[in-house]
N, C-alpha and C positions, 0 to 999 in steps of 0.2 A: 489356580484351582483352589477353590475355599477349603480350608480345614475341615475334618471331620471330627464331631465333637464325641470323645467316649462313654459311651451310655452308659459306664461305672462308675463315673466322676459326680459327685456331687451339684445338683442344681442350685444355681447361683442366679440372684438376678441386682441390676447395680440403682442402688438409692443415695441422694441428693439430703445432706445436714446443712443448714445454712447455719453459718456461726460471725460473729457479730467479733469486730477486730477494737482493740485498743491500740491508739498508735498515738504517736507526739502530732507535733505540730509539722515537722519535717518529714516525718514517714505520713502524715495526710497527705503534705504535698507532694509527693512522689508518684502514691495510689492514684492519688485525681490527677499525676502529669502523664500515668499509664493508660490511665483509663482514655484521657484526652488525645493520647496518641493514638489510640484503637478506636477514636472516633476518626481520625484524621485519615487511617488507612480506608474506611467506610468511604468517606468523602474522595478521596483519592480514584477508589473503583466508580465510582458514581460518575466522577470525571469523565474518567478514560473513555467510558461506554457513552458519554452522552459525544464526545466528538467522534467515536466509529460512529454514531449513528449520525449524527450531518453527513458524516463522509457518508454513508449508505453503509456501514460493511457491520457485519455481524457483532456482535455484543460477549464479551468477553465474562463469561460466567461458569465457565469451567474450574473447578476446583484447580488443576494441574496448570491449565493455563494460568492463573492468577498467581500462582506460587512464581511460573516463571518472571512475571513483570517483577514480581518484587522483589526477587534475585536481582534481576537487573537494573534496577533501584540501588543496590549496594550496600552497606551496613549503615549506621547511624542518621538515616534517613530520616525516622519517629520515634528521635531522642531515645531514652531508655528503653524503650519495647524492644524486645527480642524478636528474633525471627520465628519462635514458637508460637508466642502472643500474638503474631500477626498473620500468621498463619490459620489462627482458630478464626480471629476475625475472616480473614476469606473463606473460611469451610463455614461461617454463619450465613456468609452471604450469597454463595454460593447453593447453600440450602433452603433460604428464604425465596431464590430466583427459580428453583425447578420445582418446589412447594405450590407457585403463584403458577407457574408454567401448567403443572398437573391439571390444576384446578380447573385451569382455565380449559384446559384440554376437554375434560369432562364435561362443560357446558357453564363454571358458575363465572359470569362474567363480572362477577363485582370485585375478584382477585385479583389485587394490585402486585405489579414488579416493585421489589426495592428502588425508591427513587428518591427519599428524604433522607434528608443528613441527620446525623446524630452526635451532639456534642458529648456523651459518654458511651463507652460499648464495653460487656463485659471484655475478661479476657482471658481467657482459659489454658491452663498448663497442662500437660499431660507426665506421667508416669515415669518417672528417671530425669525429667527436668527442675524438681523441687523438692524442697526439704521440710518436713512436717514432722512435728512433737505432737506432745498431748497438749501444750500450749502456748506453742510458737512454730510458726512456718515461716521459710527462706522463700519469698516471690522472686524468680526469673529473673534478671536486669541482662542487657544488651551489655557485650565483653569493655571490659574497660571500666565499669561505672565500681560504684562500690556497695555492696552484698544489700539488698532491702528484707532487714530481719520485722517482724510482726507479732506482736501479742496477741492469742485468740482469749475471746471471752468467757471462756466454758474449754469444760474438756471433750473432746472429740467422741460422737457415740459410738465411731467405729474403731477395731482395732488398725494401727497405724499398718501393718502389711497387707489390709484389702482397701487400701484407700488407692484410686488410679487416676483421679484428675482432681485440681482444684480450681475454682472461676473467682477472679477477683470482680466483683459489682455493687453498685451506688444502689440505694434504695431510699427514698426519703430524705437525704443528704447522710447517711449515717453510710458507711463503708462494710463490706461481708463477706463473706468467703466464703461460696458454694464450693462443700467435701462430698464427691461422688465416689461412691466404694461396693467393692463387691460383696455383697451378704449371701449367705447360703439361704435355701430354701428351706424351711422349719422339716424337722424326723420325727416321724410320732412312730409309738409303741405300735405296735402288730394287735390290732382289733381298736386302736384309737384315730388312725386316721382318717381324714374325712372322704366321706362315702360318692364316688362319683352320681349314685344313683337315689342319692339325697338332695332334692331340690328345693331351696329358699327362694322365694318372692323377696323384692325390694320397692317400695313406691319411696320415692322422691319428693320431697314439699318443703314448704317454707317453714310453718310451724313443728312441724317433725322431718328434721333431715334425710331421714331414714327410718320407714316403718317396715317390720320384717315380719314375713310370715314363715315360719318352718313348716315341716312335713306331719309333723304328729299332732297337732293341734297346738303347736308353743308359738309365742309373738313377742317382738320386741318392738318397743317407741322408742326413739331419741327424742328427748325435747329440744329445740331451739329457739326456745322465745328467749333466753340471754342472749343471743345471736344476733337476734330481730332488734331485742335491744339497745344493744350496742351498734347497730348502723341507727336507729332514730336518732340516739341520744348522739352520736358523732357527725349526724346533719344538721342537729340544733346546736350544737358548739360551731358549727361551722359557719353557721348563716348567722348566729351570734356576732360572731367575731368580724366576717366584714361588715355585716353592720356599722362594728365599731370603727373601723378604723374607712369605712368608705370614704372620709373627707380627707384621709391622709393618703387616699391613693394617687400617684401619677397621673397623670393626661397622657394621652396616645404621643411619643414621639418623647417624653418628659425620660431622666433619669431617676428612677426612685430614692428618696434618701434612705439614710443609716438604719432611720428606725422601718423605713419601710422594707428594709433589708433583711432587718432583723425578723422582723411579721413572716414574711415569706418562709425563711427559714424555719422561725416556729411553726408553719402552718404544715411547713415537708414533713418534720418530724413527727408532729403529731398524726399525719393521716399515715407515714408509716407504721407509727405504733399501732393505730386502730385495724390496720390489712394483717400485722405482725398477730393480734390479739383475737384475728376472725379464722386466721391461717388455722392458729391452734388449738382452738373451739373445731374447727371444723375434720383435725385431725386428729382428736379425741372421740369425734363423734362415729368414724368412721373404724377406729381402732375397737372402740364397744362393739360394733356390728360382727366387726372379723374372729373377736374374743365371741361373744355367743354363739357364731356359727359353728367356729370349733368344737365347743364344748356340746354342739346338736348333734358334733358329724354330719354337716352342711356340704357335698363336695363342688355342688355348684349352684350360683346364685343369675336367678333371672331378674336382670336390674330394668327397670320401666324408661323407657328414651324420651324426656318429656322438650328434648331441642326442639321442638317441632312449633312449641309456643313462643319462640323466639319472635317470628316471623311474623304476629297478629298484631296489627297496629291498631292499639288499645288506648293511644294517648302516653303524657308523660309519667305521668304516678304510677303505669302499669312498665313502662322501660325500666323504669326506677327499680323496680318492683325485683323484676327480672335481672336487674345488672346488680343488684346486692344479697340476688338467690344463688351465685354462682354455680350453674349446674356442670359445665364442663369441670370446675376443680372438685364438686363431688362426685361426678364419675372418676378423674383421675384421681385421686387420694383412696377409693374404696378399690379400685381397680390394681392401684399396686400394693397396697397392706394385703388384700385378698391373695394377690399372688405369691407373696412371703410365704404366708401360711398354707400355701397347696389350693388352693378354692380356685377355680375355674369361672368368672362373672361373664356373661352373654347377653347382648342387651336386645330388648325385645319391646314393642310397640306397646304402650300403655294406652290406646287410644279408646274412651271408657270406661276402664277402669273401675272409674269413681262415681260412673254416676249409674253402671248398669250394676242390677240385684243380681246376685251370685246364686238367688234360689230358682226365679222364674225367669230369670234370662229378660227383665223389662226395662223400659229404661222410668229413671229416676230423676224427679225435680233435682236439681241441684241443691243440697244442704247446706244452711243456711252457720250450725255449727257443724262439731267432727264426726255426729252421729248420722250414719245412713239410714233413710227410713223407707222400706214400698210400699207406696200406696195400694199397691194391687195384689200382694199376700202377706203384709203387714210382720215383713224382715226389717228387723232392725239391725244395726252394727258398729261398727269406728268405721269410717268410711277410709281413713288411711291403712289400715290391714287387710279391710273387703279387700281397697286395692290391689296389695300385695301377695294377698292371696289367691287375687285374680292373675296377677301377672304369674306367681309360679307357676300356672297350667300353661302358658302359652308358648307358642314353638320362636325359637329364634331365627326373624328372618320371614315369618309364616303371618298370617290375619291376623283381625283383632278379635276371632275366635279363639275359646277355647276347648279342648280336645277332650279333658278330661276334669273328672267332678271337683266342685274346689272347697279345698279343706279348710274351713274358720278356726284362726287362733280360739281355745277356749282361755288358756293362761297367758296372760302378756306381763312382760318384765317392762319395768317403763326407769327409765335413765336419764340423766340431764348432760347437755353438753354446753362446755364452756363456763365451769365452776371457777377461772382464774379471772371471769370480767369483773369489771366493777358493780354490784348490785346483787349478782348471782345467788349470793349465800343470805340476800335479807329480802328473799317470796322477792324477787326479780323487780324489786322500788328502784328507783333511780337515786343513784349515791349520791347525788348531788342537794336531794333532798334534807333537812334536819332533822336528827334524830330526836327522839324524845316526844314529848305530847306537845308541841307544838304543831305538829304536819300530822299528828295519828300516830299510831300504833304502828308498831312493824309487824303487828301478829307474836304469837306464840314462838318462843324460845327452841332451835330446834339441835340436836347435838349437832357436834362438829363429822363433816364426812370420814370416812375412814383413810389410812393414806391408798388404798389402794383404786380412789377413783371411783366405788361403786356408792350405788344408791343405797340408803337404810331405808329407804321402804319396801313391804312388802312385796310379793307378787298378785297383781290381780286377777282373777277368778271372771271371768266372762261365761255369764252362761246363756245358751239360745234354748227359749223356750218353741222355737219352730221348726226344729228337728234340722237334720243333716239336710242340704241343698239335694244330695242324691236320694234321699227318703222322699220326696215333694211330688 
């Protein structure tokens, strides 16, 4: 019978720090002999199931079921891994196979069963099996072997008794330790918290992350064009670099040498660093949206669902386009910071949006920049707020009407996201650039940010000389 949870108890909900390990040369080799084992147990179920399936007999992917083969398997089976580590391994696989089953159930036939190997898999510890500092943790070892202690790189952002699991995993060839810990739900003062019956718009896009529209006529921009910048400039490093080295690559079936050993390496590292440096652009950008809504009394946001573009086959520069817009990790990053903070997010059909007038309901050329303009009662706007402002009216779940009159930002606060890339802080040039008057001017000298992340520019003053949508 499930627990029942007491409705006195403080709301918690549990967030993910990935922290970055220091380790010798012999604690590397251990991590990558774990990790390699937890590839091995992968392989191992993968087996099993493909000979029940010659024999005809059903497919072993039960959580419970799988625990017991590896019981039966017996200890020091996959070297060092423990029976806890290998265990999370089956609960991944096990949830990857009724994932694919669901999907499939529902009608989307392009969901594949687990059926490739994996030569690394994380591996996840849970609560009372390891031992965590503020900068060092004890990883798990299989009985007999001797204790695997770990340097972290950074101090942990949780306190060390709401921390309940940690996942040892490869990223770029560099080594990490996902800390999953329980955090409470933010307490506001009695007349500060946010107002269920306060609804913010969010439109989604490339060059602003996140355009919000509040209830009172307030609006927020995030900029992203350091964002945009940093995947250009980390595709022209890229096609740089084999350029260079194309006559030093292998032939199909060849062994690569030393140096081309070396290339690959550098090439993991650096495209981890550029996912590592978009990760936290994009989780700054998301952190601003949740801080302004607070401070609106925001208590739920209607977030625009633009998956729907996934699906148009537009050619390559528009995939491209798309796979470096990340929209599922900007829903999940706004989705869980929002829920820290009390905010309720609902996603709801953006279909028009952007190109229908908020005053006469017509629809609208598409705009060539960010300004909307109708031709047929001569509204003008930021077409990413129209947006947003459009999407607050709209019901969750409901058309791409809307119900109710829609209120245009007149003050919008505008923010930059991703002030730690390379370029960010000199009018978004490419670092790579020379300074001085040789390449031009960097423009005018601007102060340094402040440390707490905000913008020194002012707020801007948006005014409509065409009266309220609901005066028309």
């Amino acid at each position: 019978m499930p627990r029942r949870r007491d409705p006195d108890a403080p709301r918690v909900a549990h967030r993910t720090a990935r922290v970055a390990l220091r380790v010798t040369a012999g604690q590397r080799r251990r991590c990558f002999g774990l990790l390699r084992s937890a590839g091995d147990v992968w392989a191992c179920v993968l087996e099993v199931n493909a000979w029940r399936r010659r024999r005809h007999d059903a497919p072993l992917v039960g959580y419970q079921q799988l625990c017991r083969e590896l019981t039966a398997s017996g200890p020091g089976t996959f070297a060092e891994l423990d029976t806890t580590g290998a265990r999370s391994v089956l609960r991944r696989f096990s949830d990857a196979w009724f994932s694919a089953a669901k999907r499939r159930a529902a009608g989307d036939v392009s969901a594949r069963f687990p059926r490739r190997r994996r030569g690394l898999v994380p591996v996840r510890w849970y609560h009372g099996t390891f031992t965590i500092g503020s900068r060092s943790a004890r990883i798990p070892t299989t009985r007999g072997t001797a204790p695997l202690w770990v340097r972290l790189a950074r101090d942990l952002p949780y306190p060390m008794e709401q921390v309940r699991s940690i996942t040892l995993l490869c990223e770029g060839g560099r080594l990490f330790l996902d800390v999953t810990a329980e955090v409470p739900v933010a307490v506001y003062q009695p007349g500060e918290q946010p107002d269920p019956g306060r609804v913010g718009g969010v439109d989604l896009g490339v060059i602003h992350p996140y355009a919000v529209a509040g209830p009172d006529g307030e609006g927020l921009l995030v900029s992203g064009r350091a964002i945009r910048a940093e995947h250009r400039m980390h595709l022209a490093d890229t096609k740089a670099r084999k350029r260079a080295v194309s006559r030093r690559a292998p032939k199909a079936g060849e062994r690569g040498s030393r140096r081309w050993r070396q290339y690959r390496r550098r090439a993991r590292l650096v495209e981890g660093r550029h996912r590592r440096r978009v990760r936290q652009a994009q989780h700054e950008a998301a952190r601003t949206v949740v801080s302004w809504a607070v401070r609106q009394r925001v208590g739920v946001l209607h977030v625009g669902d633009p998956r729907g573009v996934l699906h148009i086959p537009a050619g390559r520069r528009h995939n491209l386009r798309l796979r470096q817009w990340q929209i599922g990790r900007l829903l999940q990053v706004l989705t869980d910071k929002a829920a820290l903070a009390g905010i309720t997010v609902r996603l709801v059909d953006e279909r028009g949006t952007s190109s229908t007038c908020p005053a006469c309901h017509q629809r609208v050329p598409k705009p060539r920049g960010r300004t909307l303009s109708c031709p047929h009662c001569a509204f003008s706007g930021h077409r990413d707020l129209v947006a947003a402002a459009s999407i607050a009216t709209r019901t969750p779940g409901g058309g791409p009407t809307a119900p109710t009159a829609v209120v245009l930002p007149e003050v919008v606060t505008h923010r930059r996201a991703g002030r730690h890339l390379p370029g960010a802080g000199r009018s978004r040039r490419d670092p790579r650039r020379p300074p001085g008057p040789v390449r031009g001017s960097v423009g005018p000298r601007r102060p340094a940010p402040p440390p707490s992340g905000e913008s020194l520019a002012l707020k801007a003053r948006i005014h409509n000389d065409h009266g309220a949508p609901c005066e028309r």
